[in-house]
TILOFI-232848 format. One record per residue (C-alpha): x, y, z; residue in one letter; residue number from 0. Coordinates in steps of 0.2 Angstrom, whole numbers, m for minus. Each point is the difference from the previous one (the first is absolute). Example, Ala and Ser with C-alpha at 12.3 -4.5 7.8 and 13.67 -1.06 7.14 Angstrom:
REM TILOFI-232848
REC, 62, m22, 39, A, 0;
REC, 6, 17, m3, S, 1;
This chain:
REM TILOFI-232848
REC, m118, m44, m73, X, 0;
REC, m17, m9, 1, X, 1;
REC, m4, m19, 2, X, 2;
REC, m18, m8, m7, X, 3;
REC, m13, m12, m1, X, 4;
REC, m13, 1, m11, X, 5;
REC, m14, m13, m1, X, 6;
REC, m15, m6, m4, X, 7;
REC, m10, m11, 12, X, 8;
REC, m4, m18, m1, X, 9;
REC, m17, 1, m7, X, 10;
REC, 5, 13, m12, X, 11;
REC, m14, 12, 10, X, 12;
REC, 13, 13, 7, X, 13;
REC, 17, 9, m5, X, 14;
REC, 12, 9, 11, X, 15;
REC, 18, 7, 2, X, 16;
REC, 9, 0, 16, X, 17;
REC, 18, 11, m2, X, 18;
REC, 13, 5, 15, X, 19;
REC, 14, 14, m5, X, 20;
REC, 13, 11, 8, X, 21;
REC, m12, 14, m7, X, 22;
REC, m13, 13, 7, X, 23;
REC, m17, m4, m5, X, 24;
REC, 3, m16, m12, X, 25;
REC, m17, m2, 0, X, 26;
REC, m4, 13, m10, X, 27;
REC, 12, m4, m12, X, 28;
REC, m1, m18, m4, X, 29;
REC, m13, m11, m1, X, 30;
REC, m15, 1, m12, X, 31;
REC, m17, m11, m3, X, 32;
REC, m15, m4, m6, X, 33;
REC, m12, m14, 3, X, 34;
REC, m4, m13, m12, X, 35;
REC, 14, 8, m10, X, 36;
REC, 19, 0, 8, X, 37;
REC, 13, 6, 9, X, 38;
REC, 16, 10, 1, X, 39;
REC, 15, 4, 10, X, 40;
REC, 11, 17, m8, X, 41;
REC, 18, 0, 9, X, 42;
REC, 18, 5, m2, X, 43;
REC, m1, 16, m9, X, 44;
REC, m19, m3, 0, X, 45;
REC, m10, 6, m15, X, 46;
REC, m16, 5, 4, X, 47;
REC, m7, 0, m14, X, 48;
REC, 1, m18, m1, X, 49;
REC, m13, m1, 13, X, 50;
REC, m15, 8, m12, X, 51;
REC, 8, m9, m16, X, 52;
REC, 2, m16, 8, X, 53;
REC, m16, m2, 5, X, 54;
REC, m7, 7, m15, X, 55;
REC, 9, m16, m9, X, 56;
REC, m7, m11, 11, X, 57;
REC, m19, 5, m1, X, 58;
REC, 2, m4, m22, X, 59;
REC, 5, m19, 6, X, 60;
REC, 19, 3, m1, X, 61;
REC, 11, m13, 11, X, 62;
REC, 8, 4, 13, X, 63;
REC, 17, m5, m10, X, 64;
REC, m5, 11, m15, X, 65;
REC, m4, 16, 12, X, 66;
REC, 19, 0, 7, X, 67;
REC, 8, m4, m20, X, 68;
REC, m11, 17, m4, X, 69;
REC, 1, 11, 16, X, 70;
REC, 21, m3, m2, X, 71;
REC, m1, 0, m19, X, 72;
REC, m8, 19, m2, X, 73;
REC, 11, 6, 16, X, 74;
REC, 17, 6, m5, X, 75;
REC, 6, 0, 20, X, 76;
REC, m6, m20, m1, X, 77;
REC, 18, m2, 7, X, 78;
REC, m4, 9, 16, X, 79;
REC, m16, m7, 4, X, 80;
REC, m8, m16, 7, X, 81;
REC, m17, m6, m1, X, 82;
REC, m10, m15, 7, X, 83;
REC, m20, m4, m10, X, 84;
REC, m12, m14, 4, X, 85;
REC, m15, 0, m13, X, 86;
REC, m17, m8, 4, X, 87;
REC, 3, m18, m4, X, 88;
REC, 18, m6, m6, X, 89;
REC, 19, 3, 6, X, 90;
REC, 8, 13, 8, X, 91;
REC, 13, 11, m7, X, 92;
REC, 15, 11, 5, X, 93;
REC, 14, 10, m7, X, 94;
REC, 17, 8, 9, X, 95;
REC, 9, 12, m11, X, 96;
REC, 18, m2, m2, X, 97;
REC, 3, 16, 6, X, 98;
REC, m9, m2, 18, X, 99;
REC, 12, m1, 15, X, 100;
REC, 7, m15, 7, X, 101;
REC, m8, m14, 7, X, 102;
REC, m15, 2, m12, X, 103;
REC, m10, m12, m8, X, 104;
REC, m16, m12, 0, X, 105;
REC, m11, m16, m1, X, 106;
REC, m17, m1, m8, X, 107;
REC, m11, m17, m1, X, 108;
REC, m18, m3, 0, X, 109;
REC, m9, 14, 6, X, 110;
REC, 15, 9, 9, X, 111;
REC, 16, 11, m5, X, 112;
REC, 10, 6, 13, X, 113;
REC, 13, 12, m2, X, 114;
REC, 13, 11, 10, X, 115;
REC, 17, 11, m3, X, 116;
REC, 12, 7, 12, X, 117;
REC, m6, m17, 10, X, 118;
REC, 16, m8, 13, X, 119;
REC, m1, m15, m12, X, 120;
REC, m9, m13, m13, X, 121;
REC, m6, m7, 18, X, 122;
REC, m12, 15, 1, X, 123;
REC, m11, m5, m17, X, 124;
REC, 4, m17, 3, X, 125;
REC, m11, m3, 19, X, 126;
REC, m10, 12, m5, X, 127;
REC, m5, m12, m13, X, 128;
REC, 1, m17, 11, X, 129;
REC, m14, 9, 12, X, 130;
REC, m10, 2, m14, X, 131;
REC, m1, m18, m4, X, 132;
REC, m2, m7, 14, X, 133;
REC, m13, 11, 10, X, 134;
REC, m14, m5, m15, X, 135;
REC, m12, m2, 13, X, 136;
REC, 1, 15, 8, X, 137;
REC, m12, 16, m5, X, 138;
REC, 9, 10, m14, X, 139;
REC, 3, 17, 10, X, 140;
REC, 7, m12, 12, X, 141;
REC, 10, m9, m10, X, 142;
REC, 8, 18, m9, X, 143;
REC, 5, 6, 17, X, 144;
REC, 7, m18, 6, X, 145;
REC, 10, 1, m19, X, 146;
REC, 6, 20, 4, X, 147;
REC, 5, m6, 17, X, 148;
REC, 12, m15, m5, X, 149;
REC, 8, 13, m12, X, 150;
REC, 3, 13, 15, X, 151;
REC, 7, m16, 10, X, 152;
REC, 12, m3, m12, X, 153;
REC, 6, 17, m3, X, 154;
REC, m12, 8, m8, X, 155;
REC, 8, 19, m7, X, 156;
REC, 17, 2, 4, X, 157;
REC, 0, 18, 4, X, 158;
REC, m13, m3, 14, X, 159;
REC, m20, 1, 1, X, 160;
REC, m14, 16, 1, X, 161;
REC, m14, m7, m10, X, 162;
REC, m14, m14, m4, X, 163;
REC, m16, 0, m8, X, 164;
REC, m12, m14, m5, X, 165;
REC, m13, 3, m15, X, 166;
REC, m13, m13, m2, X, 167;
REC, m16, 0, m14, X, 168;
REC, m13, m10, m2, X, 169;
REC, m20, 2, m9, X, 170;
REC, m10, 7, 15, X, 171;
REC, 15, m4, 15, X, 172;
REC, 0, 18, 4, X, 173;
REC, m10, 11, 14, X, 174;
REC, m19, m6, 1, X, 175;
REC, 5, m7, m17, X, 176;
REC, m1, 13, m11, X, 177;
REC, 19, 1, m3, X, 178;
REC, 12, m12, m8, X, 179;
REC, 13, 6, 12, X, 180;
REC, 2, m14, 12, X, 181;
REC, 13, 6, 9, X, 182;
REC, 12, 16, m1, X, 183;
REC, 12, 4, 15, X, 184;
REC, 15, 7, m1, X, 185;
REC, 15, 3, 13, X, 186;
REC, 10, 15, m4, X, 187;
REC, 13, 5, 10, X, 188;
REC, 3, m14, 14, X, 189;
REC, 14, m10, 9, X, 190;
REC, m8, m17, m2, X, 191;
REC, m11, 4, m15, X, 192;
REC, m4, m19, m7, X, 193;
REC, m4, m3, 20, X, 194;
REC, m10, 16, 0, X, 195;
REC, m8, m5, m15, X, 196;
REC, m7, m17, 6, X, 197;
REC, m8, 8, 17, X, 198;
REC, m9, 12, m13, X, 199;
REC, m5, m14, m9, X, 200;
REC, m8, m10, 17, X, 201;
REC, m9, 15, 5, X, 202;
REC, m7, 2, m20, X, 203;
REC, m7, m18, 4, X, 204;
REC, m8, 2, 16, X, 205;
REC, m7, 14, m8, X, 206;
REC, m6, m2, m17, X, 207;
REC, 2, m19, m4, X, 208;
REC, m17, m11, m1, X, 209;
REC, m5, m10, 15, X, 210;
REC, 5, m20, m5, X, 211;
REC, m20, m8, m2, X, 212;
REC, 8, m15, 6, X, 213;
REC, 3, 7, 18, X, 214;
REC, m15, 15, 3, X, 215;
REC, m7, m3, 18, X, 216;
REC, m22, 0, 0, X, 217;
REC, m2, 16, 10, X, 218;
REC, m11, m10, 11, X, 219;
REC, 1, m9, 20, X, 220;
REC, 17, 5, 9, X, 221;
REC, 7, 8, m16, X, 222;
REC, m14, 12, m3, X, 223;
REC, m2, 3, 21, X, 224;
REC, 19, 6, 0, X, 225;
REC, m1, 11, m15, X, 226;
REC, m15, 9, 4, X, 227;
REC, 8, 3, 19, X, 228;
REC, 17, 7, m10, X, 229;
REC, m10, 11, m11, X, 230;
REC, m10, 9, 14, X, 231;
REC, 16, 1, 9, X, 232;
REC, 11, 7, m14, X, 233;
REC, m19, 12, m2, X, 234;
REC, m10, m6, m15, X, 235;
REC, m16, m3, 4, X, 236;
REC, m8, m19, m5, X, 237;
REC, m18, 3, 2, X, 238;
REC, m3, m2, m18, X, 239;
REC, 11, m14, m3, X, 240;
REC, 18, m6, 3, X, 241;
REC, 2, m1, m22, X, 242;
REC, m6, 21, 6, X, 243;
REC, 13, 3, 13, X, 244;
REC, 13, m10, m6, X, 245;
REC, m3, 10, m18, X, 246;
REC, 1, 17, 11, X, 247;
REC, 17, m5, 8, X, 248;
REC, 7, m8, m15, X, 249;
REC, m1, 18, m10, X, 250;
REC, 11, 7, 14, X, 251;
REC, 12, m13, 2, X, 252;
REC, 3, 0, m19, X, 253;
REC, m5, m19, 0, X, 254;
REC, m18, 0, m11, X, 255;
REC, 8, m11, m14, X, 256;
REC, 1, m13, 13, X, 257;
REC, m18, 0, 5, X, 258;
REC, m12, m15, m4, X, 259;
REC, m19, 1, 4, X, 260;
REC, m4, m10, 14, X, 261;
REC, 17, m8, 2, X, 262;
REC, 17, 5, 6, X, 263;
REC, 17, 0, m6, X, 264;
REC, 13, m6, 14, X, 265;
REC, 10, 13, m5, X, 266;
REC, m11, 12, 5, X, 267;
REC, m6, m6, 15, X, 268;
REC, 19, m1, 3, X, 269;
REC, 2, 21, m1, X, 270;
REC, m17, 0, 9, X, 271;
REC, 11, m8, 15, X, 272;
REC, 12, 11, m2, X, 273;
REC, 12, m15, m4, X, 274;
């Protein structure tokens, strides 16, 4: 009742599982990962336990391929479950029971396996798939949401929608950097979730992405005129330095990971508009 992608990113630095289901609070049920390690998507009749074990196979070295033949080996409702693992370096991997309901199956190449059951058709797996290979040059959580979304345009769970989540890990990608947790978000209970799930997603960006080096503005000459003017509008004083002010509203606006000292990031003069 679920359909998957889990993946590992380009340059190996980041891992993630995006999942859309006909069930409340998939989320909390699916995805699993760690960074540098692997990760996992737990469906159908999902064991949980597969989530701790999994991983636990992946961090002594074992392929993704040799995680599913164990998980499904030891598990004597294997026949009700389907899984999806990507380790740190090599192929994906994924298994459908014989038992889960029709239309369920999966693919799985390098650094991929996507997965689904109870899907409207093969077509589901199969552009979920296409998107992934062809959107190489995007960012990875971009690229997970674009894959999620070809599977809900062609189908997707046949008994309707209600949840989404995206789970992303990487060394240090977390809050401030001191989390591997990249990205969690999670829709619920939703009439559009996978839609739902990408506005989350852009408003995670604005908010705790890194500024781009390659476009920071010098907070100097017109730039540092109008910014300073915004400040004393929106209230933050500037006597001690835009880097002060800027630092002051940022840690209201929830925008600090964003900040650059003695530069700006377009992105956040852009809220500073208002825009």
């Amino acid at each position: 009742m679920t359909y998957s992608i889990v993946a590992r990113s380009a340059d190996g630095s980041a891992l993630g599982v995006a999942v859309a289901s006909k069930f409340l609070a998939v989320g909390m049920a699916v995805p699993a990962a760690e960074a540098g390690v692997g990760a996992l998507a737990t469906q159908a009749y999902a064991n949980l336990a597969y989530r701790p074990q999994g991983l636990a196979m992946l961090r002594t070295g074992v392929s993704a391929p040799g995680v599913v033949a164990g998980l499904t080996a030891a598990d004597e409702g294997r026949d009700d479950r389907q899984v999806g693992v990507v380790d740190a370096t090599g192929a994906g991997a994924t298994y459908t029971g014989k038992g889960c309901f029709d239309w369920a199956g999966g693919v799985a190449g390098d650094g991929y396996a996507i997965q689904g059951n109870i899907l409207t058709g093969p077509e589901v797996v199969t552009e979920m798939e296409r998107s992934w290979l062809a959107s190489a040059d995007l960012p990875f959580p971009d690229r997970l949401l674009r894959a999620l979304a070809a599977g809900e345009a062609a189908g997707g769970d046949s008994r309707g929608r209600q949840s989404a989540a995206l789970y992303i890990v990487s060394k240090g990608g977390g809050y401030g950097g001191l989390s591997d947790v990249a990205v969690d978000l999670r829709v619920d209970d939703h009439r559009d979730p996978v839609a739902e799930l990408a506005r989350l997603y852009m408003l995670h960006d604005q908010l705790f992405g890194h500024a781009d080096p390659e476009t920071l503005l010098p907070l100097e000459g017109e730039v540092a005129a109008e910014v300073g003017a915004r400040l004393v509008a929106l209230g933050y004083a500037v006597d001690r330095g835009l880097d002060a002010g800027l630092a002051a509203w940022a840690g209201s606006a929830n925008m600090e990971e964003r900040l650059v000292e003695g530069r700006i990031d377009p992105v956040v003069l852009g809220v500073l508009r208002g825009e």
